[in-house]
N, C-alpha and C positions, 0 to 999 in steps of 0.2 A: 315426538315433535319438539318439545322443550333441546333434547340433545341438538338438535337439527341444526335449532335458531342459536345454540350458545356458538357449535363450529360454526357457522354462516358469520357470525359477530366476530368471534377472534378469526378469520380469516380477512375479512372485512378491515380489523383493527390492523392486521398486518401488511396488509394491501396501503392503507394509507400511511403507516410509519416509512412503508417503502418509498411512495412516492413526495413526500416529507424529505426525507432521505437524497432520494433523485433531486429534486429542487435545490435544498442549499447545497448540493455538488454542485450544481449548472450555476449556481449563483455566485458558488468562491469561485469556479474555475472563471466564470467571467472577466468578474472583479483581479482575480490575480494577471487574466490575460492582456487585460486593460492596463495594469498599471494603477490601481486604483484602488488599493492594497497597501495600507501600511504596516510594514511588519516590526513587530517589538521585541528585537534583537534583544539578547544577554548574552552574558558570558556562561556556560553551563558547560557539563560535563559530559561528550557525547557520549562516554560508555554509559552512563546511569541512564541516558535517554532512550540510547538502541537495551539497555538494561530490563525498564520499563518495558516497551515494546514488545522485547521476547517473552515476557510474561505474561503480558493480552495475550500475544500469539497462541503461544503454547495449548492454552483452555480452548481451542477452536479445534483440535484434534489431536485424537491419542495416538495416530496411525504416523503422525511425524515425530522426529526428535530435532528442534534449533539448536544451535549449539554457535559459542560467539569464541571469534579470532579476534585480539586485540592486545597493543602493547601493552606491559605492567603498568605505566603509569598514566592518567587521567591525559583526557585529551579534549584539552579546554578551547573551544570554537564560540563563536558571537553568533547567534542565529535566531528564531522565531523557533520557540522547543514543539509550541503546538502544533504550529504545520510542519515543519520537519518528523515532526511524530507522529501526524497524520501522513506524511508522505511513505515515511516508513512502515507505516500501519499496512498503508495498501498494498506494499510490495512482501511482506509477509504471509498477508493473504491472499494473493496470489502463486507464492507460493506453495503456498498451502491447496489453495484448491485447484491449481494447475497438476500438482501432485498425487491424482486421486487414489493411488494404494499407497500413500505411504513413503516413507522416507528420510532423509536428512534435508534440511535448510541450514546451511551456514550464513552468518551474516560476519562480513571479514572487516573491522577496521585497518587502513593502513595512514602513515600520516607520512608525509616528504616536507621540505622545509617551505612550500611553498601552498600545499594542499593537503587537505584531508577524506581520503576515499573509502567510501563506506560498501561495502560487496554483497549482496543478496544472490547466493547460487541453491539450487536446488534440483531434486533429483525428477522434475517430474517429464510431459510428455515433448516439452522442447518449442522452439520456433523454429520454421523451413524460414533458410538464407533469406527466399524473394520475400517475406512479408513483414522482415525485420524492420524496414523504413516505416513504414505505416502505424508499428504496434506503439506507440505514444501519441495516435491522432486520438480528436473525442468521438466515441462511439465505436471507435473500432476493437473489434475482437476475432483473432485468427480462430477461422474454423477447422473446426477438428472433431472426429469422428468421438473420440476418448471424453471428451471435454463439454459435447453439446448439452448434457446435463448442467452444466456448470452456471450457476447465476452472477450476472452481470449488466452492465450495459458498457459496456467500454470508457467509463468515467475516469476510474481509478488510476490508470495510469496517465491519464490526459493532464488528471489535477497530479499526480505527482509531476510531473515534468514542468509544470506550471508552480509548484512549489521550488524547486530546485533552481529552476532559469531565476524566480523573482529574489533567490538568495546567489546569482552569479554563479550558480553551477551550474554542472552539465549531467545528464543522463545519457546511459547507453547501455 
């Protein structure tokens, strides 16, 4: 009995870190959707940020390998590093868990004289053409037979896209 009530508590504990969790997504994504968000630009390095990043990543599974494209020289951007490395956080792990056996994730910088394009491809089960419009609403997640195990709630990409627009980018 003693075992019963410890699992019962730490499931319990994890239940509510989740929904903790769920709340300030619904609450930044709000606030970013509103306009109501001020973000604290710098100047930073985005390789050291996408840098960072793939090394969170990396420790969420051994069955990928990330691997980063990027010019030799630093590629210095004004942005919010927090939410852009929250936005990049998500799209890693999705990555990652879109990918259930396994695989490569590349994450590709490119820079043009006018933009800096950041690439997250990965080997995992894919998006069908028709549901491509939908996959950056909130809540939404493409179903898939591969994938119904997968935990979610369709946030993640809703607050990246909301991180990206409030910094004048675009996602696709």
């Amino acid at each position: 009995l003693p075992n019963q009530a410890q699992e019962m508590a730490s499931e319990l504990y994890k239940q509510t870190e989740r929904m903790v969790t769920l709340t300030e997504r619904l609450m930044e994504l709000s606030r970013l959707q509103s306009g109501r968000v001020s973000l604290t630009r710098q100047w930073i390095d985005l390789q050291a940020l996408v840098g960072d990043q793939v090394a969170k990543a990396k420790v969420l599974s051994d069955r990928h390998t990330i691997r980063v494209e990027a010019p030799s020289y630093p590629l210095r951007v004004r942005l919010d590093a927090t939410r852009v490395g929250q936005a990049l956080a998500n799209l890693l792990s999705n990555a990652i868990k879109y990918a259930p056996k396994g695989g490569e994730v590349v994450v590709k910088l490119e820079e043009t004289p006018d933009e800096v394009f950041l690439h997250v491809t990965d080997q995992g089960v894919g998006i069908p053409k028709d549901k491509i419009d939908r996959l950056f609403q909130t809540f939404y997640r493409v179903e898939n037979p591969e994938t119904v195990q997968v935990e979610g709630l369709g946030l993640g990409l809703a607050l990246t896209r909301a991180i990206v627009e409030a910094h004048g980018g675009r996602i696709w």
